[in-house]
mmCIF file as Biopython writes it, N, C-alpha, C and O atoms, coordinates in Angstrom:
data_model
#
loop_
_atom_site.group_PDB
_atom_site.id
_atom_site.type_symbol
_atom_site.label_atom_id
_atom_site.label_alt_id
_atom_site.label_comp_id
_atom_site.label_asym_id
_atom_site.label_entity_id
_atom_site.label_seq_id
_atom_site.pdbx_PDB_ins_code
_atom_site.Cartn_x
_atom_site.Cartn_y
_atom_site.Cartn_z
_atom_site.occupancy
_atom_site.B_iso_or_equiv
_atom_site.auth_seq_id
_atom_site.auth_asym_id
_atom_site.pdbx_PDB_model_num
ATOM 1   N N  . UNK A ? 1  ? 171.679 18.761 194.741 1.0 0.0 1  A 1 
ATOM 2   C CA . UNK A ? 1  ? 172.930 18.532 194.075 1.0 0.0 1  A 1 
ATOM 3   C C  . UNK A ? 1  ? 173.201 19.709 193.138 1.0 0.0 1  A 1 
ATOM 4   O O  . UNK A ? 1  ? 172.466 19.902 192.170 1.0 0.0 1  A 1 
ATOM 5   N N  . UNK A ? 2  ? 173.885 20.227 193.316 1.0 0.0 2  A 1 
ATOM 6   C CA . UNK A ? 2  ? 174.780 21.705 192.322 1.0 0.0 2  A 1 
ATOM 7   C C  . UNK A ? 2  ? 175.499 20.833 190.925 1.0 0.0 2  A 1 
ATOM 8   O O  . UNK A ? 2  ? 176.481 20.099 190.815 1.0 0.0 2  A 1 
ATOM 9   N N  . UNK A ? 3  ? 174.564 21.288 190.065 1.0 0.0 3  A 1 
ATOM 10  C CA . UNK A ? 3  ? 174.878 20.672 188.548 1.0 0.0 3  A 1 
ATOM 11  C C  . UNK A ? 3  ? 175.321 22.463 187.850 1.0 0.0 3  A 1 
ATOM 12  O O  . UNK A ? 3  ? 175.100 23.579 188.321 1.0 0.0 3  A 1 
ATOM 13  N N  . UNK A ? 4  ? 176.051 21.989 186.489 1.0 0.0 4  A 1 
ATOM 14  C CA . UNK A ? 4  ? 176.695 23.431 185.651 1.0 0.0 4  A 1 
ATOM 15  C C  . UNK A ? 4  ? 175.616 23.597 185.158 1.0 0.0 4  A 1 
ATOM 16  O O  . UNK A ? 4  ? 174.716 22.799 184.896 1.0 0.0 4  A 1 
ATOM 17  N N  . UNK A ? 5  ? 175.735 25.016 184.984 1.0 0.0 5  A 1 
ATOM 18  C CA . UNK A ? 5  ? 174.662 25.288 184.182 1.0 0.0 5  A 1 
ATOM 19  C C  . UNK A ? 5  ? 174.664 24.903 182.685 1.0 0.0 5  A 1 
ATOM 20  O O  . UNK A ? 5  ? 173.622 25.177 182.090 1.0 0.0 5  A 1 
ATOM 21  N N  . UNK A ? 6  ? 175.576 24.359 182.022 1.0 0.0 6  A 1 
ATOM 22  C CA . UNK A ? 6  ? 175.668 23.705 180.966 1.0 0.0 6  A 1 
ATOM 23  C C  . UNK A ? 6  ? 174.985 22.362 180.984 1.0 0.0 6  A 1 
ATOM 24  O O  . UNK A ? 6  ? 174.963 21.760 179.911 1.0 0.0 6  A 1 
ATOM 25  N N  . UNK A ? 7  ? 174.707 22.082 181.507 1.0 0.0 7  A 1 
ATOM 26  C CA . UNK A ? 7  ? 173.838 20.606 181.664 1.0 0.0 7  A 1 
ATOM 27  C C  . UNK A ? 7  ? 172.513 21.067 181.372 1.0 0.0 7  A 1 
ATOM 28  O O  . UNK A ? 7  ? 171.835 20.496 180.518 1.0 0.0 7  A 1 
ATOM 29  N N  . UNK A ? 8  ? 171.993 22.287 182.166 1.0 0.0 8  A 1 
ATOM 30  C CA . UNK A ? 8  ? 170.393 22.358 181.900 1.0 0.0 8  A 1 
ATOM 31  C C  . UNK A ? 8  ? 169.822 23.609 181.323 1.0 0.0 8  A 1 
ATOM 32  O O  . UNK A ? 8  ? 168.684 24.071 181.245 1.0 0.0 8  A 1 
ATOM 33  N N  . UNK A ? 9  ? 171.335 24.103 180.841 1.0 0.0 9  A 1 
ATOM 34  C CA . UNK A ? 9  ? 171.360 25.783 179.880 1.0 0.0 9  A 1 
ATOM 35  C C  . UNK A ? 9  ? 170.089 25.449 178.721 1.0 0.0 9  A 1 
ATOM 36  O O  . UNK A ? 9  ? 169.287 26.357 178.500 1.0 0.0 9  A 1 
ATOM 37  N N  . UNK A ? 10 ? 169.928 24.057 177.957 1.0 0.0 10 A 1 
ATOM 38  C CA . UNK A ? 10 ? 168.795 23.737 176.586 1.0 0.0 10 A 1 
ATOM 39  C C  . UNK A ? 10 ? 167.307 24.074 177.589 1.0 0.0 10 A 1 
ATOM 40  O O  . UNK A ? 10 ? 166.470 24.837 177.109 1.0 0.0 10 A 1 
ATOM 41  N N  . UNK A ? 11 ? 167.109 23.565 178.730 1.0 0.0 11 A 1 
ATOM 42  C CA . UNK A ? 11 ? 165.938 24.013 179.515 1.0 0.0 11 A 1 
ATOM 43  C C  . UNK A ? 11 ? 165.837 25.308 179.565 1.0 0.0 11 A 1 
ATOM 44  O O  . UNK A ? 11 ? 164.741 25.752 179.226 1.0 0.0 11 A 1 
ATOM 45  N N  . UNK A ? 12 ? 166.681 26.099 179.900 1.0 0.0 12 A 1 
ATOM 46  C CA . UNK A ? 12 ? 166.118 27.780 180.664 1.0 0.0 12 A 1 
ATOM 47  C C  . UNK A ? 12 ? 165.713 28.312 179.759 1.0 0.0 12 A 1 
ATOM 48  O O  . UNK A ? 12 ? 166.360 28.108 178.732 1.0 0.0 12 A 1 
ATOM 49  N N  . UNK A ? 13 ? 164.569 29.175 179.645 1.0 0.0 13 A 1 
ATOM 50  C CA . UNK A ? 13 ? 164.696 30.408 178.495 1.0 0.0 13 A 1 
ATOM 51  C C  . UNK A ? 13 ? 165.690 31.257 178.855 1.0 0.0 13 A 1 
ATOM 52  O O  . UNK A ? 13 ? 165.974 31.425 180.041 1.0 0.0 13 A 1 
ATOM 53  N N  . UNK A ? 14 ? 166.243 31.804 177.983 1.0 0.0 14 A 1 
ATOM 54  C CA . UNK A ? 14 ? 167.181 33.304 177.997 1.0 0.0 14 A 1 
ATOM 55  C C  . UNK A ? 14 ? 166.641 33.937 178.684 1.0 0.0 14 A 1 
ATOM 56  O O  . UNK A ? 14 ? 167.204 34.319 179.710 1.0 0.0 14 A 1 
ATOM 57  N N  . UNK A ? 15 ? 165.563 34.239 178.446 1.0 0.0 15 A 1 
ATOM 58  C CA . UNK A ? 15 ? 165.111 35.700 178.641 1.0 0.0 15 A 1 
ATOM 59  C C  . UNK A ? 15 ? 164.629 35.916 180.208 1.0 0.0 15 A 1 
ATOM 60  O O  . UNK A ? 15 ? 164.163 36.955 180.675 1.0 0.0 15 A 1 
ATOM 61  N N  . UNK A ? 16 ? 164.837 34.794 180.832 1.0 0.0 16 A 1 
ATOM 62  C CA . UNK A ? 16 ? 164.503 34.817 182.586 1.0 0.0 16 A 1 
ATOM 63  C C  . UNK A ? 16 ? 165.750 35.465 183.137 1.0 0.0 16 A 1 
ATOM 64  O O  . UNK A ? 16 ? 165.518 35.708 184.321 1.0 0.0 16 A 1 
ATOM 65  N N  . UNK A ? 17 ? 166.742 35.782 182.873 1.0 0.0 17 A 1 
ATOM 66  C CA . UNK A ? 17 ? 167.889 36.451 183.191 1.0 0.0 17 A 1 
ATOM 67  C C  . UNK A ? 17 ? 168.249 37.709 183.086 1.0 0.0 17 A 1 
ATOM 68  O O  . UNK A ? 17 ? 169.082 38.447 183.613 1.0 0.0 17 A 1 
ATOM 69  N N  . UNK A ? 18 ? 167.110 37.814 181.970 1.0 0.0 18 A 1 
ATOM 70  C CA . UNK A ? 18 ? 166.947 39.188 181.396 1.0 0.0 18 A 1 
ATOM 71  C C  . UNK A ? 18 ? 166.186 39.641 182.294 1.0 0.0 18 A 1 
ATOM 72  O O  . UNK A ? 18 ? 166.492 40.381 183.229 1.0 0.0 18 A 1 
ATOM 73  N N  . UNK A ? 19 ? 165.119 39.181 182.013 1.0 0.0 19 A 1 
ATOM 74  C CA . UNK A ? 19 ? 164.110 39.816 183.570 1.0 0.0 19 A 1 
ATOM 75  C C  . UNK A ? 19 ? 164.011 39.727 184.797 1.0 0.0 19 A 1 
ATOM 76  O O  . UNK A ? 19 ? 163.342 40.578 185.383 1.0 0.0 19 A 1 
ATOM 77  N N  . UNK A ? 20 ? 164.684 38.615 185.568 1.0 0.0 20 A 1 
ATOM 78  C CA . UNK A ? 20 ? 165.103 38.775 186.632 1.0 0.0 20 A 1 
ATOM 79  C C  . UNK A ? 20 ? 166.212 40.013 186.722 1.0 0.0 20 A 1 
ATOM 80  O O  . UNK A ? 20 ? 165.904 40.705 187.692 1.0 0.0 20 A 1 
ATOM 81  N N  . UNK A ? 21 ? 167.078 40.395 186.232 1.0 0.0 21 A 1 
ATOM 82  C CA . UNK A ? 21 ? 167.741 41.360 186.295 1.0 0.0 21 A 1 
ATOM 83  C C  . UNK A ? 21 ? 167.270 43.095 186.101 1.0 0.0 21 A 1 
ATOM 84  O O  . UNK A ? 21 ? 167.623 44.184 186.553 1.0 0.0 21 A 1 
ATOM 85  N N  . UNK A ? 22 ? 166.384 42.620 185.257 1.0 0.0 22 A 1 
ATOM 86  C CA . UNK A ? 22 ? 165.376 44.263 185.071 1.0 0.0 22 A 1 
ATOM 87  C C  . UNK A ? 22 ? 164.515 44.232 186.377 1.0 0.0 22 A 1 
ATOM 88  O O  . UNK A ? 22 ? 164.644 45.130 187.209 1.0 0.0 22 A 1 
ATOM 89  N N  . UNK A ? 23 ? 163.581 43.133 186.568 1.0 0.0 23 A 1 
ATOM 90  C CA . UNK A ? 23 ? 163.018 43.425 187.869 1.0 0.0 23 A 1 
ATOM 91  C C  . UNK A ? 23 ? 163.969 43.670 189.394 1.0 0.0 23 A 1 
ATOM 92  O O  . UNK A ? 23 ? 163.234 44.014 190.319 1.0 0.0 23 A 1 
ATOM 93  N N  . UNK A ? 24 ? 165.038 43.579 189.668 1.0 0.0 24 A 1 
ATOM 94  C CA . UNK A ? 24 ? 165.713 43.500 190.752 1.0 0.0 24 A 1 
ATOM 95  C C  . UNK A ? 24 ? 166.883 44.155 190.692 1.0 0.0 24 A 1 
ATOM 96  O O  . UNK A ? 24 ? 167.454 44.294 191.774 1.0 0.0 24 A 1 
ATOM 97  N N  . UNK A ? 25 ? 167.369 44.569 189.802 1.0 0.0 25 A 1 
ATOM 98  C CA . UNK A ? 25 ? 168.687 45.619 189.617 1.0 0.0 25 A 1 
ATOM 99  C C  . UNK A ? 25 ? 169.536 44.790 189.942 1.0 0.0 25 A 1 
ATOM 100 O O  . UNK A ? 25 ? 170.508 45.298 190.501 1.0 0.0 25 A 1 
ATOM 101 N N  . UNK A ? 26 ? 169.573 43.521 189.799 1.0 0.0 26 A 1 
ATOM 102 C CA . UNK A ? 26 ? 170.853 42.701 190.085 1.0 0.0 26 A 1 
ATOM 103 C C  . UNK A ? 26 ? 171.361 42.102 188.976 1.0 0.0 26 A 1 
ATOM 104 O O  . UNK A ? 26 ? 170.545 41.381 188.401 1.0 0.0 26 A 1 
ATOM 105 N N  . UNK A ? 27 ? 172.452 42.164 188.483 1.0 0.0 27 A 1 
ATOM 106 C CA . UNK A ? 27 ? 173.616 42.340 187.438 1.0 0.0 27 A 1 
ATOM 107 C C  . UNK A ? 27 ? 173.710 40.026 187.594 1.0 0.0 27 A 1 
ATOM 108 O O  . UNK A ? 27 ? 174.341 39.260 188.322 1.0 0.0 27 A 1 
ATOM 109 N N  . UNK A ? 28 ? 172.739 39.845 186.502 1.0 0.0 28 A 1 
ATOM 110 C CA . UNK A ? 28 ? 173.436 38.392 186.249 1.0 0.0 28 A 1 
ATOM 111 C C  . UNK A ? 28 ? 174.994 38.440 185.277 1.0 0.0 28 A 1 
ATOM 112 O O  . UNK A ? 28 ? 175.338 39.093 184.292 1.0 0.0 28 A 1 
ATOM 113 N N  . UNK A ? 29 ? 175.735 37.296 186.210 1.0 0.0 29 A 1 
ATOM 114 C CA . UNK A ? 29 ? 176.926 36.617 185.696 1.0 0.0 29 A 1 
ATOM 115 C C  . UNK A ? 29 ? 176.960 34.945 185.682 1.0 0.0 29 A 1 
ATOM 116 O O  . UNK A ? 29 ? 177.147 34.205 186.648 1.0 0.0 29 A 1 
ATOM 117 N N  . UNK A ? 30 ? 176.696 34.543 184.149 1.0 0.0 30 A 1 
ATOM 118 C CA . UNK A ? 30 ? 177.113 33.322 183.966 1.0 0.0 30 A 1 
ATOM 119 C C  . UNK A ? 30 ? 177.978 32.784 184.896 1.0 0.0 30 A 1 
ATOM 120 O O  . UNK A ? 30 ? 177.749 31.669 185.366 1.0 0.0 30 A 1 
ATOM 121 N N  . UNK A ? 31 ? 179.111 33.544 185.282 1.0 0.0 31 A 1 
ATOM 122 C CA . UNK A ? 31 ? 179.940 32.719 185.625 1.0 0.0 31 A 1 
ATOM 123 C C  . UNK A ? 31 ? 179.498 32.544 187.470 1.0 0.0 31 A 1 
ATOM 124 O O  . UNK A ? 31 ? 179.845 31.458 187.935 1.0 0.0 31 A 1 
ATOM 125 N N  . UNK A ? 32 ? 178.806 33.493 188.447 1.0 0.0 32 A 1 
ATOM 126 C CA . UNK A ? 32 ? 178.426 33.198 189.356 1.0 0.0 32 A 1 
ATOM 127 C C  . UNK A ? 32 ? 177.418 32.702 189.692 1.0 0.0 32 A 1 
ATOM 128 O O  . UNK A ? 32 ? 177.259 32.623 190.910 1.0 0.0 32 A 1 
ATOM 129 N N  . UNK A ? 33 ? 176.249 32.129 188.739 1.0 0.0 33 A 1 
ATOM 130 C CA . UNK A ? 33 ? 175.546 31.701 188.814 1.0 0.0 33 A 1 
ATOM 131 C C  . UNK A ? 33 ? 175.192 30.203 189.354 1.0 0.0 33 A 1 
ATOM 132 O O  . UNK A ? 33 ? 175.889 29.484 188.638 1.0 0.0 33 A 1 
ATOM 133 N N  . UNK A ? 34 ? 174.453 29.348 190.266 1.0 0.0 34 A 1 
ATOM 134 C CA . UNK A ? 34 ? 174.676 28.431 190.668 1.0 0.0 34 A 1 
ATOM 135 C C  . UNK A ? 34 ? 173.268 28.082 190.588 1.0 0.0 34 A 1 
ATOM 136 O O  . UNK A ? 34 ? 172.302 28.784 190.888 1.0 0.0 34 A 1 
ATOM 137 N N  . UNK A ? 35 ? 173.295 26.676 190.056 1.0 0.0 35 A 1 
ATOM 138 C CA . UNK A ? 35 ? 172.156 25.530 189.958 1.0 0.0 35 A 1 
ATOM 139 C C  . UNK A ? 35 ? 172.288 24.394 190.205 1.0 0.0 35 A 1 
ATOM 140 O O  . UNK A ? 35 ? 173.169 23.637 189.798 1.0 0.0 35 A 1 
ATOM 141 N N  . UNK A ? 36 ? 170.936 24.057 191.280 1.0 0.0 36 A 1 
ATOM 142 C CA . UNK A ? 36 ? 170.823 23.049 191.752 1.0 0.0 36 A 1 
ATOM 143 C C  . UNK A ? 36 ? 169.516 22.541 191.530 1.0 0.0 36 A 1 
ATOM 144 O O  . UNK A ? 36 ? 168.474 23.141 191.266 1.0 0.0 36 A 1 
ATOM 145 N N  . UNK A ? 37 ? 169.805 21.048 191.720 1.0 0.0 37 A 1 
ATOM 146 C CA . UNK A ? 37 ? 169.014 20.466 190.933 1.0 0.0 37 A 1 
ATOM 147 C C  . UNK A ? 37 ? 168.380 19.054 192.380 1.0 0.0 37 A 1 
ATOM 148 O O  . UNK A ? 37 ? 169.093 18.119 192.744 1.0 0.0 37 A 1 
ATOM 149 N N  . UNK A ? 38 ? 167.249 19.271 192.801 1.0 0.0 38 A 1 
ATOM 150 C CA . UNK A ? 38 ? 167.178 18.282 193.900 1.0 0.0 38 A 1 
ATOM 151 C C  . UNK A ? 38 ? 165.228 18.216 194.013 1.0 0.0 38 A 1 
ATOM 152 O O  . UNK A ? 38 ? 164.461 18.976 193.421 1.0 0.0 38 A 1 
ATOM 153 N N  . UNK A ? 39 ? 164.963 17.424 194.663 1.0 0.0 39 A 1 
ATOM 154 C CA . UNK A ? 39 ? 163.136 16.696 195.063 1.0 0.0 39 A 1 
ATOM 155 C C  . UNK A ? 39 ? 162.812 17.179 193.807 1.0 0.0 39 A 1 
ATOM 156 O O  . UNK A ? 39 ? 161.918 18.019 193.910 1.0 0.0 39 A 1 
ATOM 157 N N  . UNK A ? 40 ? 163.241 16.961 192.419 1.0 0.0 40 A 1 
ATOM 158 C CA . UNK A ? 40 ? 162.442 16.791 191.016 1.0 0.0 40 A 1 
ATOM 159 C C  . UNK A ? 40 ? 162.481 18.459 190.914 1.0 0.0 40 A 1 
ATOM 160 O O  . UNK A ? 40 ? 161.445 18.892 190.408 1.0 0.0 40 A 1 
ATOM 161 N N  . UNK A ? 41 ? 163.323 19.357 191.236 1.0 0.0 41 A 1 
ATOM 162 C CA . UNK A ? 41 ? 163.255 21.234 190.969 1.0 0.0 41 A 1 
ATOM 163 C C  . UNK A ? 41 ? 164.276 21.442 190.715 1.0 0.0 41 A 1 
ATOM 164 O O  . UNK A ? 41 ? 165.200 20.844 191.267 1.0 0.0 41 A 1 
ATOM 165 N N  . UNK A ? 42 ? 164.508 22.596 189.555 1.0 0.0 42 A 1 
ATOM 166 C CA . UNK A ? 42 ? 165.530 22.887 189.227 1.0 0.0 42 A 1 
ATOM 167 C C  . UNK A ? 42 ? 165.791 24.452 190.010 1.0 0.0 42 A 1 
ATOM 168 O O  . UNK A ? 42 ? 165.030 25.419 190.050 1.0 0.0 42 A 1 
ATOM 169 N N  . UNK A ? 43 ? 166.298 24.388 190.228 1.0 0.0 43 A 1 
ATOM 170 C CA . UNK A ? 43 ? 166.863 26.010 191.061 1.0 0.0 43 A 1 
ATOM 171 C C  . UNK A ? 43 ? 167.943 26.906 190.505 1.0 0.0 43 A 1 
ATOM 172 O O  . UNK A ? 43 ? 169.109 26.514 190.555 1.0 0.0 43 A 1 
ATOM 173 N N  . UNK A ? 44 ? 167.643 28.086 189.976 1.0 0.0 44 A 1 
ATOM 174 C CA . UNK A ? 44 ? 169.138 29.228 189.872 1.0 0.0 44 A 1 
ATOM 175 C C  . UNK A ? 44 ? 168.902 30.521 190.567 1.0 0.0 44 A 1 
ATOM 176 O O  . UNK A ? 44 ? 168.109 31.462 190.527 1.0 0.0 44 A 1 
ATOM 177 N N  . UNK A ? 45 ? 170.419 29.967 191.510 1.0 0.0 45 A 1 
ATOM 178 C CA . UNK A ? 45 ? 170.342 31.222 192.093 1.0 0.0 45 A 1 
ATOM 179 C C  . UNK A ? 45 ? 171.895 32.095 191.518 1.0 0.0 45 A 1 
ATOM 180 O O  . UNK A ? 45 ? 172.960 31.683 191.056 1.0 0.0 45 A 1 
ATOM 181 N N  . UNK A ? 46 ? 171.259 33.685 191.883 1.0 0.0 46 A 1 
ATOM 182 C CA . UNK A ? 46 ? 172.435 34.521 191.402 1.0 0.0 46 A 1 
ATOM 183 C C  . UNK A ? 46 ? 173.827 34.395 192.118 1.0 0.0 46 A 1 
ATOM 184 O O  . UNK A ? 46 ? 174.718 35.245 192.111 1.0 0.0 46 A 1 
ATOM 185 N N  . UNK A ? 47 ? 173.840 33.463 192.589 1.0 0.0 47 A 1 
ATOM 186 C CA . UNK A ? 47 ? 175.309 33.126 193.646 1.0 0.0 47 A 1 
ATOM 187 C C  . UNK A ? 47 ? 175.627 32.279 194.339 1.0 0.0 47 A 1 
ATOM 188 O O  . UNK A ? 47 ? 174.785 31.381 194.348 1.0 0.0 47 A 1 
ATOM 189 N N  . UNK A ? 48 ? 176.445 32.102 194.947 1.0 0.0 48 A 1 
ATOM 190 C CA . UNK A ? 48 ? 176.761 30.800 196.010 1.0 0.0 48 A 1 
ATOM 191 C C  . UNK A ? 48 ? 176.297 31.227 197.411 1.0 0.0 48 A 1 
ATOM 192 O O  . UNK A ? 48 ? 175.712 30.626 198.312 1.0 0.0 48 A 1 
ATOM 193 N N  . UNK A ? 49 ? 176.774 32.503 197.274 1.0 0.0 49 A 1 
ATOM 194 C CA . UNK A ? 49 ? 176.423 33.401 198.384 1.0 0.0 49 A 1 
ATOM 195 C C  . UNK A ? 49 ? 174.337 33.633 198.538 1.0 0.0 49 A 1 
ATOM 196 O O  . UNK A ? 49 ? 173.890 33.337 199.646 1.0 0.0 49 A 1 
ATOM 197 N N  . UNK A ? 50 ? 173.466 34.038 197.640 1.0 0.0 50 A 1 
ATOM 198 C CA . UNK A ? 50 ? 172.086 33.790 197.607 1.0 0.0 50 A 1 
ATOM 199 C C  . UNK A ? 50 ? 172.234 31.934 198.335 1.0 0.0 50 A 1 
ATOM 200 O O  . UNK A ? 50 ? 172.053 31.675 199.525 1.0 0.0 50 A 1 
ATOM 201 N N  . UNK A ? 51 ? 172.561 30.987 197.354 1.0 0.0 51 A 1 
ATOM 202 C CA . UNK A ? 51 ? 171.768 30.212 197.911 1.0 0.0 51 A 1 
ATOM 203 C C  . UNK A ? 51 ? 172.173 29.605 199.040 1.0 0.0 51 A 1 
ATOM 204 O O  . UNK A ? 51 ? 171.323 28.950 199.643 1.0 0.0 51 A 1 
ATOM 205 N N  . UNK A ? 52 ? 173.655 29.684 199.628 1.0 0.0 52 A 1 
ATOM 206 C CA . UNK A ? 52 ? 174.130 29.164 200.810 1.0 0.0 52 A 1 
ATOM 207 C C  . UNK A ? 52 ? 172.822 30.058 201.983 1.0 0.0 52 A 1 
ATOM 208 O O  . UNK A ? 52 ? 172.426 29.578 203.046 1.0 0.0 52 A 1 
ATOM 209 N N  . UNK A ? 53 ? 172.360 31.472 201.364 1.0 0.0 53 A 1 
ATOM 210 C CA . UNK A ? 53 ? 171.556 32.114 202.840 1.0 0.0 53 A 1 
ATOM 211 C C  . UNK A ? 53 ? 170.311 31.457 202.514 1.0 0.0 53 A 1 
ATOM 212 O O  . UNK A ? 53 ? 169.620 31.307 203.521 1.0 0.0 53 A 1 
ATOM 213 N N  . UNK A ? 54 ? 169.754 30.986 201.389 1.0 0.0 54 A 1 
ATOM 214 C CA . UNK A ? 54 ? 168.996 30.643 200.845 1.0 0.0 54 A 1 
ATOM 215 C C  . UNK A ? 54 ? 168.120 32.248 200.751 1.0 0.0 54 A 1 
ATOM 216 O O  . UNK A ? 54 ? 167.079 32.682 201.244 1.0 0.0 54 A 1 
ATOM 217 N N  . UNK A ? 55 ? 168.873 32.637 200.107 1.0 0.0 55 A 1 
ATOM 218 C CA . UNK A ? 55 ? 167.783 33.995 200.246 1.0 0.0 55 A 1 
ATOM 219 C C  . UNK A ? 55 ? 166.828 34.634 198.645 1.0 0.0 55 A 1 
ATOM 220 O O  . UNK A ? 55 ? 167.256 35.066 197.575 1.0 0.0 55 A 1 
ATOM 221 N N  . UNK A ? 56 ? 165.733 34.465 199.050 1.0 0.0 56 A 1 
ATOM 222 C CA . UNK A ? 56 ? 164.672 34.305 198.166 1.0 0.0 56 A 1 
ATOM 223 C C  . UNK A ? 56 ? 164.913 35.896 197.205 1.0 0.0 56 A 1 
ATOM 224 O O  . UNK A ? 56 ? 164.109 35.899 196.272 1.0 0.0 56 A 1 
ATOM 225 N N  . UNK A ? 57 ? 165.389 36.594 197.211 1.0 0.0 57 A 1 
ATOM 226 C CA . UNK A ? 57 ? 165.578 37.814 196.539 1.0 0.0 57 A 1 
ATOM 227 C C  . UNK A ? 57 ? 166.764 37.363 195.571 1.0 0.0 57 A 1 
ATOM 228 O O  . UNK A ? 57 ? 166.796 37.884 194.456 1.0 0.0 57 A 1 
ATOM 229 N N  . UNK A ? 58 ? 167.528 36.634 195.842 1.0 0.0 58 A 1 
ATOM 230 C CA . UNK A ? 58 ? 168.474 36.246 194.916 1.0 0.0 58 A 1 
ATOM 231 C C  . UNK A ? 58 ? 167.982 35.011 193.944 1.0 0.0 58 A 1 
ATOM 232 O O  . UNK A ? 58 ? 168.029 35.162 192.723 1.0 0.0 58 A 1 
ATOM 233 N N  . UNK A ? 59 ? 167.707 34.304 194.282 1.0 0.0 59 A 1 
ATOM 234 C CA . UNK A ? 59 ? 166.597 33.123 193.329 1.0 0.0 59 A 1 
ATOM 235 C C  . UNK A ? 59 ? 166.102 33.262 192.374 1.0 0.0 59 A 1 
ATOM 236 O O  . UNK A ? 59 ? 164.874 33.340 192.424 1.0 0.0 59 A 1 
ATOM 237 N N  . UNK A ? 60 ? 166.705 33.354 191.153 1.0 0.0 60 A 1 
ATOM 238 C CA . UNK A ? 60 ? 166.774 33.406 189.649 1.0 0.0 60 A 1 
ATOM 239 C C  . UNK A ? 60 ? 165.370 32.896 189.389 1.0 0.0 60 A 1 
ATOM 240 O O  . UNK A ? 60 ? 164.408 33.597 189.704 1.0 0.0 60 A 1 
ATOM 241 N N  . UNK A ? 61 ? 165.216 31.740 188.845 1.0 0.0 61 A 1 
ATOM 242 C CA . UNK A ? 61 ? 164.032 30.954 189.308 1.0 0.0 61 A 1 
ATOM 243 C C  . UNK A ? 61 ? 163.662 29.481 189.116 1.0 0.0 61 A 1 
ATOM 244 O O  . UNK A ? 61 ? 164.277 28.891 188.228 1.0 0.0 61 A 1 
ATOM 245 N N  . UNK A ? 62 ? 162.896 28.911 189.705 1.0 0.0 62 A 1 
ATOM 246 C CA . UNK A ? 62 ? 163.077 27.525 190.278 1.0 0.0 62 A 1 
ATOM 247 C C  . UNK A ? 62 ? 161.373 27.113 189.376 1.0 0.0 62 A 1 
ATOM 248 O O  . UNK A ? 62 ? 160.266 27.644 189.291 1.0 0.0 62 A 1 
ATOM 249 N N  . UNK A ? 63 ? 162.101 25.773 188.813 1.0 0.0 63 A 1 
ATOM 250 C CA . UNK A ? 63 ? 161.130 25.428 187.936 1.0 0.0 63 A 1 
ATOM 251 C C  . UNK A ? 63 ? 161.277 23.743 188.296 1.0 0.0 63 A 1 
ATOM 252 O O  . UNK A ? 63 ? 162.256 23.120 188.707 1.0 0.0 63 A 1 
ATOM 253 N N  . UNK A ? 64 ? 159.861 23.274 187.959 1.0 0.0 64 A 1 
ATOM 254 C CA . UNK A ? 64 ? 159.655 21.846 188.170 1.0 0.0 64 A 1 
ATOM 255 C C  . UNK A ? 64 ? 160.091 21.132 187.086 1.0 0.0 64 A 1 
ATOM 256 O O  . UNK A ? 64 ? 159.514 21.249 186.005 1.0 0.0 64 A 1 
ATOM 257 N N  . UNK A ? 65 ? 161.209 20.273 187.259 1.0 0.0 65 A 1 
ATOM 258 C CA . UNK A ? 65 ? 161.887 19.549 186.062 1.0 0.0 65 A 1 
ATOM 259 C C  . UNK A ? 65 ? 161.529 18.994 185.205 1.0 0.0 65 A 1 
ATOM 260 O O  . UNK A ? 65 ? 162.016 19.152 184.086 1.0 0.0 65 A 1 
ATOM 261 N N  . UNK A ? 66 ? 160.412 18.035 185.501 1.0 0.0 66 A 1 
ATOM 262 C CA . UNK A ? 66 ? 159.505 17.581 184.566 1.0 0.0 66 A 1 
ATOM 263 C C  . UNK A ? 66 ? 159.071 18.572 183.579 1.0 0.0 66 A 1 
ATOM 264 O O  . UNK A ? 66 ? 159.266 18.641 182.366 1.0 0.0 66 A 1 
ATOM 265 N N  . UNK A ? 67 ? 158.212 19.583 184.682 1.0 0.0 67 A 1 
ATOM 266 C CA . UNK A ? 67 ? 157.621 20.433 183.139 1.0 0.0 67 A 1 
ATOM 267 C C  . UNK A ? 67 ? 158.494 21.260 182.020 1.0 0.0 67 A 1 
ATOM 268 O O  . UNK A ? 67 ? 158.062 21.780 180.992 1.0 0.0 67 A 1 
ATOM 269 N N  . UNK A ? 68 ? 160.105 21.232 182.603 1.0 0.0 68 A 1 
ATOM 270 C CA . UNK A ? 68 ? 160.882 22.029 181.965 1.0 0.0 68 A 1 
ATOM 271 C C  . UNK A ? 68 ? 161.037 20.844 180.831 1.0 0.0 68 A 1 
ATOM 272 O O  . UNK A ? 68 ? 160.938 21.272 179.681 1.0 0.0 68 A 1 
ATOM 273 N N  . UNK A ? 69 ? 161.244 19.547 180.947 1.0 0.0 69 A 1 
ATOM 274 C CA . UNK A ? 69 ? 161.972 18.303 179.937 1.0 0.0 69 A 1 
ATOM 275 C C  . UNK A ? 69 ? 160.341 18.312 179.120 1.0 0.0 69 A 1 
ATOM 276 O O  . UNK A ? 69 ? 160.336 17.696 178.054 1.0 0.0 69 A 1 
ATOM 277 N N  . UNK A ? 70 ? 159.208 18.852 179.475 1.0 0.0 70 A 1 
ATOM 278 C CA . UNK A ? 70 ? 158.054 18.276 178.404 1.0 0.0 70 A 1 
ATOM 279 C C  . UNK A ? 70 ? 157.809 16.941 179.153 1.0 0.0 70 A 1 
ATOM 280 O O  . UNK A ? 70 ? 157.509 16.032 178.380 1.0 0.0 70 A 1 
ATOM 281 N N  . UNK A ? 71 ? 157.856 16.625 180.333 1.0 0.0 71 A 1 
ATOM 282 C CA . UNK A ? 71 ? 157.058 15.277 180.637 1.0 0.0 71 A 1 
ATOM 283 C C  . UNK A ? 71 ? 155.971 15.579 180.889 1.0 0.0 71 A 1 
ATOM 284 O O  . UNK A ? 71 ? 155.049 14.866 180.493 1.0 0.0 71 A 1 
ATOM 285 N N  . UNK A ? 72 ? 155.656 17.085 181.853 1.0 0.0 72 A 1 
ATOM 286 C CA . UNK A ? 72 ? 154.226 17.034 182.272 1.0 0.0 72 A 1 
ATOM 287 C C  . UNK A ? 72 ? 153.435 18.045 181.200 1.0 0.0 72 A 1 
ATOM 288 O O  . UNK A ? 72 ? 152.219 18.212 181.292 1.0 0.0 72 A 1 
#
């Protein structure tokens, strides 16, 4: 399910955007950014376009929900 990133913006660190972008030369935009949220993982990818190919070079990064909320 594709949730805003305003719903789970208090989870992410900042600074994964930062470095995904230094490691990969790819230019993050808030506004193209897309997260989904499905089997208990949170997913951001740099586009609609990354995750419709599902293509793993674009994949911001995908974290287990629980451990992001402090359950586990």
């Amino acid at each position: 399910m594709i949730v805003t990133y305003e719903e789970i913006q208090h989870l992410i660190p900042k600074y994964v955007f930062n470095e995904y972008g230094q490691l990969t030369g790819n230019f993050v935009s808030g506004k193209d950014i897309v997260c989904v949220s499905e089997n208990g993982r949170i997913k951001i990818w740099l586009n609609r376009e990354g995750m419709d190919a599902n293509d793993p070079e674009r994949l911001i990064c995908d974290y287990d929900r629980d451990v992001l909320e402090g359950v586990k």
